[in-house]
C-alpha positions as CSV (number, residue, x, y, z in Angstrom):
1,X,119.7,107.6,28.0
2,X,115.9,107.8,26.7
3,X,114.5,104.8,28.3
4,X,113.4,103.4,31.8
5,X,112.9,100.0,33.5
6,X,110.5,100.0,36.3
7,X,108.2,97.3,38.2
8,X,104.7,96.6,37.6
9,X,101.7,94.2,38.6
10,X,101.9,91.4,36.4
11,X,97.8,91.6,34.4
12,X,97.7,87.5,34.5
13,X,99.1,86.2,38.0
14,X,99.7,89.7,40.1
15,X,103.4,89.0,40.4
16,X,106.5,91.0,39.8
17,X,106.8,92.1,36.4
18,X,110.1,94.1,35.4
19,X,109.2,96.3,32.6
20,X,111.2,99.0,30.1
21,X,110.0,102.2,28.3
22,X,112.2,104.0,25.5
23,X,111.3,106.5,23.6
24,X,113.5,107.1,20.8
25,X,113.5,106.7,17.9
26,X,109.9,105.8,18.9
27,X,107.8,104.6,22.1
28,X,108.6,101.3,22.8
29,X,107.8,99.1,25.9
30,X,108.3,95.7,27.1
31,X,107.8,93.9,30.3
32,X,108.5,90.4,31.3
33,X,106.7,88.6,34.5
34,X,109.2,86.5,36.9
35,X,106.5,84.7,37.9
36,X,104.4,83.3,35.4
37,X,106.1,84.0,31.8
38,X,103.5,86.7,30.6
39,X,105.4,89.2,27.8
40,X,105.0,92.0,26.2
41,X,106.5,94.4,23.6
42,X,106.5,96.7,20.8
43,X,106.6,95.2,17.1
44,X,107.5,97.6,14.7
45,X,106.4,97.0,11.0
46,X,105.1,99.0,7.9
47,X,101.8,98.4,6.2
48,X,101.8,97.2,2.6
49,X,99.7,98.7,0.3
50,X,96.7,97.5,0.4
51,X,96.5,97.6,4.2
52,X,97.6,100.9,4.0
53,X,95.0,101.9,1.2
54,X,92.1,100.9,3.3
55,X,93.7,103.0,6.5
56,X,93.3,105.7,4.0
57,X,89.7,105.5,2.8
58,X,88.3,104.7,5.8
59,X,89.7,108.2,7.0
60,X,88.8,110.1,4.3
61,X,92.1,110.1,2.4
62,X,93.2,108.8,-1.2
63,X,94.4,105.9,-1.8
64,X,98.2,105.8,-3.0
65,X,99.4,104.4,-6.3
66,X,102.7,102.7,-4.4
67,X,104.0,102.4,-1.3
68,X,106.5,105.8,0.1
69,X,109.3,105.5,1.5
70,X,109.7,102.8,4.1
71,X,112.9,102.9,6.4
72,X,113.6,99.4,7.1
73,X,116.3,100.5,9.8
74,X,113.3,101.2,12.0
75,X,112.2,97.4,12.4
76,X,115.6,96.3,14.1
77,X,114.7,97.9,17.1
């Protein structure tokens, strides 16, 4: 098992908020408050390439041509 629940303080009313941490096949965490509603999770999405483009000048890389390899898989997590 890679992952966790655990409680927390919920950030919008202070009540009990039941949260999860997995790590594979990348950090993900999510946390739901009993008391009030507040949510929170992971979203897991790729770039296209344009977005991606500016990532890349803005830190001093080249821009790319097309997009890699993107494994879709990973968004159904």
């Amino acid at each position: 098992m890679s992952g966790h629940s655990y409680q927390e303080s919920c950030p919008n009313c202070g009540g009990y908020l039941d949260a999860y941490v997995d790590n594979k096949p990348f950090e993900q965490i999510s946390g739901e408050c009993l008391t009030c509603g507040f949510t929170y999770w992971t979203k897991a999405s790729f770039s296209d390439l344009e977005e991606l483009n500016e990532w890349r000048i803005e830190n001093e890389l080249k821009p790319l041509k097309k997009l890699p390899k993107q494994d879709r898989t990973l968004l159904d997590y």
